[in-house]
C-alpha positions as CSV (number, residue, x, y, z in Angstrom):
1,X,281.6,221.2,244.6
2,X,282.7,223.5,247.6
3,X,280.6,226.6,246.9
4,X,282.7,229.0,249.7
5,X,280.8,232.6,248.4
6,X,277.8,230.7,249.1
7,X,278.7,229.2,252.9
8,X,277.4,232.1,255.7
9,X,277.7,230.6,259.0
10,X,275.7,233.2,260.5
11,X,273.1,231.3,259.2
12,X,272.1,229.0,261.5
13,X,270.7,226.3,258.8
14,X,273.7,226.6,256.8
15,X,276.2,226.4,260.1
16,X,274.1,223.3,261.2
17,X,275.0,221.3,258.2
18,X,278.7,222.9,257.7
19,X,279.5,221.6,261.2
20,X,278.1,217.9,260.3
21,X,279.9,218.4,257.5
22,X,283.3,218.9,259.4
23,X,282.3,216.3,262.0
24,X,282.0,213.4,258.9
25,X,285.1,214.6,257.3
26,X,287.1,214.5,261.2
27,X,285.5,211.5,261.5
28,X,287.0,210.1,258.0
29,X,290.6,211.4,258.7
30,X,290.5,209.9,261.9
31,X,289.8,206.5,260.7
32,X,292.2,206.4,257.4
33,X,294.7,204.0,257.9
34,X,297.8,205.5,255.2
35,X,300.2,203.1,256.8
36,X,298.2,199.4,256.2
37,X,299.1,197.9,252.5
38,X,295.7,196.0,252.4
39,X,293.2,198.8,253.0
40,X,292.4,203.1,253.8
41,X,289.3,202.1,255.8
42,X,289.0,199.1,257.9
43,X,285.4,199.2,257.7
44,X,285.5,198.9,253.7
45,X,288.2,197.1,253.4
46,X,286.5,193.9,251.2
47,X,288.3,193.6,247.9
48,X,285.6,192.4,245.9
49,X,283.2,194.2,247.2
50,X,282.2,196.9,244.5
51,X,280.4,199.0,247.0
52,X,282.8,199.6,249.0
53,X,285.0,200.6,245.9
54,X,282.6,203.9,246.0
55,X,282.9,204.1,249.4
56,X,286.7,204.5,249.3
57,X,286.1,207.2,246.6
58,X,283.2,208.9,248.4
59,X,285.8,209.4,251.9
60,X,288.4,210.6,249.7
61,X,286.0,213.0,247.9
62,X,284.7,214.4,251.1
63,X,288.5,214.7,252.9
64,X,289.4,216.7,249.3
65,X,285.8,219.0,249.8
66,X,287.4,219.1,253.7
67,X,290.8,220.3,252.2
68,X,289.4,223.3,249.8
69,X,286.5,224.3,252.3
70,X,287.8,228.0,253.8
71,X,285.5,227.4,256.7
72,X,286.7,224.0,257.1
73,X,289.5,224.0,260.3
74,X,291.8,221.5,257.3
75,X,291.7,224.1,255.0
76,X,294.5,223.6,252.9
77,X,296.2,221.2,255.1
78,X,299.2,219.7,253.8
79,X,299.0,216.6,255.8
80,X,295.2,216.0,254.3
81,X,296.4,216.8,250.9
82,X,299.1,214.1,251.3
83,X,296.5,211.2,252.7
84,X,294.3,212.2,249.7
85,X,296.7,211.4,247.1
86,X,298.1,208.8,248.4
87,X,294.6,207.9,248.6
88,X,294.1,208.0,245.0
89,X,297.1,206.6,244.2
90,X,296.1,203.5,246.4
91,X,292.5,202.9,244.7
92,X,294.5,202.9,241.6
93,X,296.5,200.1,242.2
94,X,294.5,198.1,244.2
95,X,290.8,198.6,243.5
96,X,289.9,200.7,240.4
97,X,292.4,200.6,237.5
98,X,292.7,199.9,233.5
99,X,293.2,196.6,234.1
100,X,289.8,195.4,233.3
101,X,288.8,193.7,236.3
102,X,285.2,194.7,237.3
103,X,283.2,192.8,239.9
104,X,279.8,192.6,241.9
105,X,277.8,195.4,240.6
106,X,277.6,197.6,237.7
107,X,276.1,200.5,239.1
108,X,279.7,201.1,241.3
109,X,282.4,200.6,238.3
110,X,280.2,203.1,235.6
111,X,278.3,205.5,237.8
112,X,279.2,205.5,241.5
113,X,283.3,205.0,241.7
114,X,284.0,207.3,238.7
115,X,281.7,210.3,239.8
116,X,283.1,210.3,243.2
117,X,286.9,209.7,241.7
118,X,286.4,212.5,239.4
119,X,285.0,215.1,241.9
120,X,288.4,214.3,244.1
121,X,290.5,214.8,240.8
122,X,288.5,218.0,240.2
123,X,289.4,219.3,243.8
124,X,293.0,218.7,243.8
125,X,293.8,218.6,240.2
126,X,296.7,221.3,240.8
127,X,298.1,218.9,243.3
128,X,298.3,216.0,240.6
129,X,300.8,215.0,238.3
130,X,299.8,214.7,234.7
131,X,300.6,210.9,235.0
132,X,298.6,210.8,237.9
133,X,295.4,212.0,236.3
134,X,295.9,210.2,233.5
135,X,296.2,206.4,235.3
136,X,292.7,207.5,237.3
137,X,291.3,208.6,234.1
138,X,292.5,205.6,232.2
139,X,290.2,203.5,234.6
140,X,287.4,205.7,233.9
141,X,287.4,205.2,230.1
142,X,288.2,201.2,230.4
143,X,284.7,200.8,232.8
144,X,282.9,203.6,231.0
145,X,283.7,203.5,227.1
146,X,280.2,205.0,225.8
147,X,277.8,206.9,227.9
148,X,274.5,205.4,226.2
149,X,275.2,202.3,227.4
150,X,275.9,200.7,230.5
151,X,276.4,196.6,230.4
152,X,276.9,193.8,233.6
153,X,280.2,192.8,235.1
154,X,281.1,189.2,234.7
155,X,279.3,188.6,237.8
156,X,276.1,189.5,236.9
157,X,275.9,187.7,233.6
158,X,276.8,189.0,230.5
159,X,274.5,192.2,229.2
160,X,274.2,195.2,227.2
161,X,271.6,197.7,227.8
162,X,270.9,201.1,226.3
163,X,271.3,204.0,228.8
164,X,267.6,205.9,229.5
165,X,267.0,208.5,231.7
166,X,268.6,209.0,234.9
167,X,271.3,206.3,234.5
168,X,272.1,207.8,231.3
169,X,272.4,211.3,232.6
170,X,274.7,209.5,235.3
171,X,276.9,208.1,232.4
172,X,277.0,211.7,230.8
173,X,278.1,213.3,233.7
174,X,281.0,210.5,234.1
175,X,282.2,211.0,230.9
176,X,282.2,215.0,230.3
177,X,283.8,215.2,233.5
178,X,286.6,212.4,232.6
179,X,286.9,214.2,229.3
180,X,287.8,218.2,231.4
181,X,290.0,216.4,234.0
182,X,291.7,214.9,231.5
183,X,291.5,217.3,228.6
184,X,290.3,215.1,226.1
185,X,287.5,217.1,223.8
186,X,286.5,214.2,222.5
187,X,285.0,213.2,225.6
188,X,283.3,216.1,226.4
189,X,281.5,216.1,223.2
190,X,281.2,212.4,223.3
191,X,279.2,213.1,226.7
192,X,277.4,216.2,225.5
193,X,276.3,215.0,222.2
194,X,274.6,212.3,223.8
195,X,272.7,214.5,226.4
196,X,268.7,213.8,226.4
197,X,265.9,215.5,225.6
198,X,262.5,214.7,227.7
199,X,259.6,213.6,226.0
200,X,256.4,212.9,227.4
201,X,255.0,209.4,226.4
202,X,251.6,209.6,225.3
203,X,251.0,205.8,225.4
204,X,253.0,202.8,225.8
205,X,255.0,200.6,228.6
206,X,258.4,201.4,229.9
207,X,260.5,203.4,231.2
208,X,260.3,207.6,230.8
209,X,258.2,210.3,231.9
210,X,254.6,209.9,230.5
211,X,251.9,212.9,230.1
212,X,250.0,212.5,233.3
213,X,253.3,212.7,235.5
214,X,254.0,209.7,236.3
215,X,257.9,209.0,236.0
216,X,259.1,205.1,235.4
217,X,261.9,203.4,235.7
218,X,263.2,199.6,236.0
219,X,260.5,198.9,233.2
220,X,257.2,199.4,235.9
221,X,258.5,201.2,239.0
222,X,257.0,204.7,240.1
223,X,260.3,206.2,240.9
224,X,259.9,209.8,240.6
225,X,261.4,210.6,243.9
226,X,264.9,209.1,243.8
227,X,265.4,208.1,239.5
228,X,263.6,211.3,238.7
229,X,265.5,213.5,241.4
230,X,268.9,212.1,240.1
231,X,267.7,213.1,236.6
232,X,266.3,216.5,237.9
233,X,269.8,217.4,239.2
234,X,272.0,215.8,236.7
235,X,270.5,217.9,234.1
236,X,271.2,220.6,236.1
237,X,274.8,220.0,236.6
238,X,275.3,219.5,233.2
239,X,274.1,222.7,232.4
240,X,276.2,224.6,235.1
241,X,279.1,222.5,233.7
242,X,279.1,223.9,230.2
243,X,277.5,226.9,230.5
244,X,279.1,230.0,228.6
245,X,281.6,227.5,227.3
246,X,282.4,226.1,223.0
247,X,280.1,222.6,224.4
248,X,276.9,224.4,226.3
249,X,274.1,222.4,226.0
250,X,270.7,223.4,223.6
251,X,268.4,225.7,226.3
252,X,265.5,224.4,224.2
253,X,266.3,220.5,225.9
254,X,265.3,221.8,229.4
255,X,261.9,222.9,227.7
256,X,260.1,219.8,229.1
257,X,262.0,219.5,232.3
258,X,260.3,222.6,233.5
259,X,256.8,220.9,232.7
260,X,258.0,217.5,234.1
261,X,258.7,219.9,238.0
262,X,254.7,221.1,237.4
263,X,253.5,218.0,236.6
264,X,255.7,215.3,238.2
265,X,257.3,217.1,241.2
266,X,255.0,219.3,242.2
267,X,252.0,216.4,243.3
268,X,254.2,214.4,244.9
269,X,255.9,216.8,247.7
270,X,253.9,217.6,250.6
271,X,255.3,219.8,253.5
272,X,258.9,219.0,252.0
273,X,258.2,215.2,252.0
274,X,258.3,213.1,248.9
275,X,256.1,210.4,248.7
276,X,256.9,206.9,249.7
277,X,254.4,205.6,246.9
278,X,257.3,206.8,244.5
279,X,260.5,206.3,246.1
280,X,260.6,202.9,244.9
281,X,263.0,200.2,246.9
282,X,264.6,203.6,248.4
283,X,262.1,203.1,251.2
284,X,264.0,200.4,252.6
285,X,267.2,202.8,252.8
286,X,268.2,203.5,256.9
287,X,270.2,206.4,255.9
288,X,267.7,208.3,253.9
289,X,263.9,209.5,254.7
290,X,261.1,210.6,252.6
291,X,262.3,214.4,253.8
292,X,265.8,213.7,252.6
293,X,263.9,212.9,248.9
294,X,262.1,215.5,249.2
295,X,264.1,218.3,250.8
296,X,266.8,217.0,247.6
297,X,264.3,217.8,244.8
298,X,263.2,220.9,246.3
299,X,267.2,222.0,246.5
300,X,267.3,221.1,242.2
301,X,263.9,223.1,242.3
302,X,265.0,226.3,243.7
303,X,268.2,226.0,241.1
304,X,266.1,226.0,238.0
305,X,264.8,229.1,239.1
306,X,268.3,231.0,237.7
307,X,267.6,229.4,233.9
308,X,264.2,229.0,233.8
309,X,262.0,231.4,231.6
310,X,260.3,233.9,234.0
311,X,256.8,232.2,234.2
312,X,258.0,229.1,235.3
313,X,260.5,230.7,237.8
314,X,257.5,231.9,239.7
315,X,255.9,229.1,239.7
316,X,258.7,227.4,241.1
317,X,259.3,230.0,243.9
318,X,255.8,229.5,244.7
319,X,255.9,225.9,245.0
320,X,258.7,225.7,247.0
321,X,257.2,228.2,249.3
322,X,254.4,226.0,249.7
């Protein structure tokens, strides 16, 4: 999450985006509001608004990156540490809990609240109680029960639906991650057991990755720039995440990912730029460009290159390059 050995700021690219970085988190910090009852953040301060629920997490997740980041001038500031927790300790009784109570969308109570509440965990577990994580992680497990399935909240009907590709890496990652912040096996093997293997469709309708590289998602949707990047990466993190450990995954799953960069990546990413054609509805985003798309596969690109078999890490190199 905060990869210090890795951050040079000699580097000029590298010192460009660490010094946005900073200026976000300053700009979060600034704007947290510990001493108001009814909100952290004016500006997402809507109760029943799910999207701001990931919000909340997402500042609090940044501020704890802030805290652990050497280069960072609130490097281990007590005063930050403080705000986070009490952060935490806030969404928990006002916005995210056990008690059952989801709202508005989905996507923010299974996927987008949870991975950004356990990456805060993750960065100031040492700081937590064993209560503490346990209340977060009880609100986890209450939205997200089984990882191959994700279903509506009472606003949006009342669905079931089986978990395929990038959402269901999405629910993995929630759920292996619950399971090591809150040292529950089960979950982790709950989550790994469940991890996919890419197939190729040969035929057929639907979601998945199909043999002339074309990657589909929402049933008809040409997606491979922001569903397929999300799965690209995923997949990767899982990997890093279990590596060398009892619950690593099966090397032979990532067989066909390497083929799906070649033959789904690699035509679609011109000059760093992914293709609008298969962005999907993420071309109406304001905060995010066809380079961003781009530039963000490239990134999960360049990582395969340290477990991919040496023929494909060449052509990766190369590609990239390009």
């Amino acid at each position: 999450l905060v990869p210090n050995d890795h951050i040079d700021m000699d580097n000029p690219t590298i010192k460009q985006n660490i010094d946005a970085f900073i200026d976000e988190a300053t700009e979060i910090w600034d704007t947290m509001d510990t001493n108001n009852p009814d909100y952290l953040w004016e500006d997402i301060s809507r109760p029943r608004d799910s999207g701001q629920i990931t919000s909340n997490y997402r500042n609090l997740r940044t501020l704890a990156e802030a805290y652990q980041m050497e280069v960072s001038p609130f490097y281990q500031n007590e005063q930050l540490l403080e705000d986070i927790i009490y952060g935490l300790d806030w969404m928990e009784a006002n916005r995210y809990s056990d008690n059952g109570d989801d709202h508005g969308n989905w996507w923010d109570f299974q996927i987008g609240a949870p991975q950004a509440l356990n990456d805060t965990v993750i960065l100031v577990h040492d700081h937590l109680t064993d209560e503490q994580i346990n209340r977060y992680m009880s609100a986890i497990k209450t939205y997200v029960p089984d990882p191959t399935v994700y279903y509506s909240t009472p606003d949006q009907g009342n669905w079931e639906l089986e978990a395929v590709g990038a959402n269901l890496v999405d629910l993995i990652k929630v759920v292996v991650v619950q399971g090591i912040n809150s040292e529950e096996e089960a979950r982790v093997l709950q989550g790994r057991d469940a991890f996919p293997t890419i197939e190729f469709k040969t035929s057929g309708t639907g979601d998945g990755l199909y043999f002339d590289g074309s990657f589909v998602d929402h049933s008809n949707i040409a997606y491979t720039g922001t569903y397929g990047t999300v799965l690209l990466g995923n997949m990767l993190d899982m990997n890093y995440l279990l590596a060398e450990s009892a619950y690593s995954l099966n090397q032979d799953d990532f067989a066909s990912i390497y083929t799906m960069i070649e033959e789904a990546f690699q035509p679609v990413i011109y000059r760093g730029l992914m293709m609008d054609m298969v962005n999907g509805r993420a071309i109406s985003r304001e905060a995010t460009q066809n380079i961003g798309y781009g530039v963000e596969a490239m990134e999960h690109i360049i990582q395969y290159t340290d477990i991919a078999p040496l023929e494909f890490k060449e052509k990766f190199q190369r590609m990239v390059k390009q």
